[in-house]
C-alpha positions as CSV (number, residue, x, y, z in Angstrom):
1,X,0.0,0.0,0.0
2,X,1.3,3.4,-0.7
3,X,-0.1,6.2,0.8
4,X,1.0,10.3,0.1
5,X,0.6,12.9,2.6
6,X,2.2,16.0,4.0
7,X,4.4,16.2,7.5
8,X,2.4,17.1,10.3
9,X,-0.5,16.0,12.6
10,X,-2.7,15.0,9.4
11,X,-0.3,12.5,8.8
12,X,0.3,11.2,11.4
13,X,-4.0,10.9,12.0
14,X,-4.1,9.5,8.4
15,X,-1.6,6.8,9.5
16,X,-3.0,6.5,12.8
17,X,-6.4,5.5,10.8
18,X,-4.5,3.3,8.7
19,X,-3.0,0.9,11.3
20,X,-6.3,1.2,13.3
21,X,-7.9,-0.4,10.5
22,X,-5.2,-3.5,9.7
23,X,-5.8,-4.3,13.3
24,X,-9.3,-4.4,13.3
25,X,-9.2,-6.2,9.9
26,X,-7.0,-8.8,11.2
27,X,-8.9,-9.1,14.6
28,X,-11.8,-10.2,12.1
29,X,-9.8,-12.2,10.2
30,X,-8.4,-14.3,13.6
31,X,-12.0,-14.1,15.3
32,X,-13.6,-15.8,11.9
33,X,-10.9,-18.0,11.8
34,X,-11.6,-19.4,15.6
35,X,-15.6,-19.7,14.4
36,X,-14.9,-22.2,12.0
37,X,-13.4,-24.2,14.9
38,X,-11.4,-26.6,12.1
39,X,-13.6,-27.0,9.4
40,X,-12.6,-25.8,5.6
41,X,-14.7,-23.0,6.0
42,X,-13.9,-21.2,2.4
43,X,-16.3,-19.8,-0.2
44,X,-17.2,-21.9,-3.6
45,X,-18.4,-19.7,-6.2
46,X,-20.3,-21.0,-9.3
47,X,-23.0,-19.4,-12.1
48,X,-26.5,-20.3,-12.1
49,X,-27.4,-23.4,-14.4
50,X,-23.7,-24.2,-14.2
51,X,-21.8,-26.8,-12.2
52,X,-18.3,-26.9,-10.4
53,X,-16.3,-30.1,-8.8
54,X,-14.6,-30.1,-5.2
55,X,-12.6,-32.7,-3.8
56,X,-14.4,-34.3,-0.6
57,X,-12.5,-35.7,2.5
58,X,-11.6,-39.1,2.5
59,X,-14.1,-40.1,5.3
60,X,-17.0,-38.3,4.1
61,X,-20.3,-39.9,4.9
62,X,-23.3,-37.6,4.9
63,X,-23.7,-34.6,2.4
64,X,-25.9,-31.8,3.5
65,X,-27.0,-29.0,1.5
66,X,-28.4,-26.0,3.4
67,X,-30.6,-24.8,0.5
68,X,-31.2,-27.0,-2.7
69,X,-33.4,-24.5,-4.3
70,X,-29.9,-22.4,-4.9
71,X,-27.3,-25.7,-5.2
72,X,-27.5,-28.9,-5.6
73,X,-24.8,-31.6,-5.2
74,X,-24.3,-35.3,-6.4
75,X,-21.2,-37.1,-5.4
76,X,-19.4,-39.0,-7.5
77,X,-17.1,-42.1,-7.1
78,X,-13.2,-41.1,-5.8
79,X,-14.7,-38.5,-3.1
80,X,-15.6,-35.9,-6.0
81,X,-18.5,-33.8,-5.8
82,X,-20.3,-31.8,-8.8
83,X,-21.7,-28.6,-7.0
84,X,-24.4,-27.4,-9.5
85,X,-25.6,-23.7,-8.9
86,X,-29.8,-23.5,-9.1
87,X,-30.8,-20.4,-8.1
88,X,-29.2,-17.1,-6.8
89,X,-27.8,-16.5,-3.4
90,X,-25.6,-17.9,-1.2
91,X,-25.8,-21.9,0.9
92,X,-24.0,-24.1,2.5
93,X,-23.1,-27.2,2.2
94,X,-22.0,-29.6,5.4
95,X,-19.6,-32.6,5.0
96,X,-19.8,-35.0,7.8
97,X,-17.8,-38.4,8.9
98,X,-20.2,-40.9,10.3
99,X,-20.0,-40.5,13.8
100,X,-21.2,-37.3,12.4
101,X,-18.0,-35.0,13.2
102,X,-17.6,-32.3,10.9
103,X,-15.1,-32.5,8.2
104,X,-15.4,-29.6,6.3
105,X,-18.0,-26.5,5.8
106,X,-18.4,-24.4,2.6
107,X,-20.3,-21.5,1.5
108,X,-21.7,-21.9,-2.0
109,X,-22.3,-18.5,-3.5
110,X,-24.6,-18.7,-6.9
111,X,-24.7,-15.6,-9.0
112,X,-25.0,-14.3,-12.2
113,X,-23.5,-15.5,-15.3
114,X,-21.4,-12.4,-16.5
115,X,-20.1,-14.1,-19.8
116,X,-21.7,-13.2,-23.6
117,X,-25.0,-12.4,-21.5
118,X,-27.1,-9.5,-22.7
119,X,-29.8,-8.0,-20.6
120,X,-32.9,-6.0,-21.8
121,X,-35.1,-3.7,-20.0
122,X,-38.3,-2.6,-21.4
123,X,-39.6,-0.2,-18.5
124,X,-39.5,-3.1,-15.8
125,X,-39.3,-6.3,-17.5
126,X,-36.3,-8.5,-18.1
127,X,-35.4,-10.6,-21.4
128,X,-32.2,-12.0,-21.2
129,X,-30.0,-13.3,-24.2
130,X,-26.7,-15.2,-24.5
131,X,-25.0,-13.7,-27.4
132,X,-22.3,-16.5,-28.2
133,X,-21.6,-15.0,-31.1
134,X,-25.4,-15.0,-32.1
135,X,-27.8,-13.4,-29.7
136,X,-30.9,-16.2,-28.7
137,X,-33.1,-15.8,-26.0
138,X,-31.9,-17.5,-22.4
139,X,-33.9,-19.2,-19.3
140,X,-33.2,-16.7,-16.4
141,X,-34.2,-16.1,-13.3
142,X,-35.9,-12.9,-13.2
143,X,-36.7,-12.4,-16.5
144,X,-40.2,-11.4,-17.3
145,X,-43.0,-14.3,-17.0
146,X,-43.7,-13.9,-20.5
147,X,-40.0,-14.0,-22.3
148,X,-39.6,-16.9,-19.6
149,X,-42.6,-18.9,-20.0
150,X,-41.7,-19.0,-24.0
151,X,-38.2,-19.5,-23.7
152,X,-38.4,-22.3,-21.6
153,X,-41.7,-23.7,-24.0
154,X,-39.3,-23.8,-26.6
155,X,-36.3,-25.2,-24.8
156,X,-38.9,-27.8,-23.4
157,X,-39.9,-28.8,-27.1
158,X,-36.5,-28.5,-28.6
159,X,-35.2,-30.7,-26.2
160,X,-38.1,-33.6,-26.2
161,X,-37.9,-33.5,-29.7
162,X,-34.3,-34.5,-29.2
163,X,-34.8,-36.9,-27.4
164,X,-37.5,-38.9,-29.5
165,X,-35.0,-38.4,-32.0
166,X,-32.2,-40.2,-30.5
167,X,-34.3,-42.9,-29.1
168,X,-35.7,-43.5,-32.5
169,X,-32.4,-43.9,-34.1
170,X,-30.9,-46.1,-31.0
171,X,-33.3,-49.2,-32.0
């Protein structure tokens, strides 16, 4: 940090400030610290309608997810664990041995996608596109009930005609 100021009592209040806060920013740092008493207790970030993978302790038992309306989570074999953001806000999710001990404790923050998205506003309603290179519309949170309903309509056929497709060409 660099900080420029002139000699004299405003200085030396400037810097007085300056260490004041350090110490209170690491006092919060040491008293969070002690509140986590062991467990991993560190922040997972992912987008909505995307996914992420974390390693799981070797004597993971029990799973917990604080709210599965904003992440879900599905373990796989090899203590790996796909963290799969729903809706937006922040969770928690609790791994446990199974005496029940606490082996680690993350927060799982879901936000915004913030890549190739475009946002519209007409007055108070949302349509949101992803423009990857092409602009189509996108399911979102949020968006307006009537973008939303269609988009998803049309998803929803799109993807069941897919699927009849596949399944016809299998046999």
């Amino acid at each position: 940090m660099t900080a420029t100021f002139a000699p004299g009592r405003t200085g030396l209040l400037f810097l007085a400030g300056v260490a004041a806060a350090v110490c209170l920013c690491l006092m919060a740092t040491t008293h969070a610290g002690a509140e986590s008493i062991g467990a991993n207790a560190e922040q997972i970030g992912v987008n909505v309608d995307q996914a992420t993978i974390i390693k799981l302790p070797d004597r993971a038992a029990t799973l917990v997810v604080g709210n599965p309306l904003i992440a879900d989570v599905s373990v796989e074999p090899g203590n790996i664990a796909v963290i799969t953001g729903k809706g937006y806000g922040a969770t928690n999710i609790v791994v446990m041995d199974r005496s029940g001990a606490i082996l680690m404790e993350k927060t799982v923050e879901v936000r915004f996608p913030s890549d190739s998205i475009v946002v519209v506003y007409r007055g108070i309603n949302r349509d949101t596109f992803s423009c990857t290179p092409d602009c189509s519309r996108r399911i979102t949170l949020g968006d307006f009930p009537e973008f939303f309903d269609k988009t998803l309509g049309e998803t929803t056929s799109r993807n069941t005609q897919a699927a009849a497709a596949a399944a016809s060409t299998s046999h």
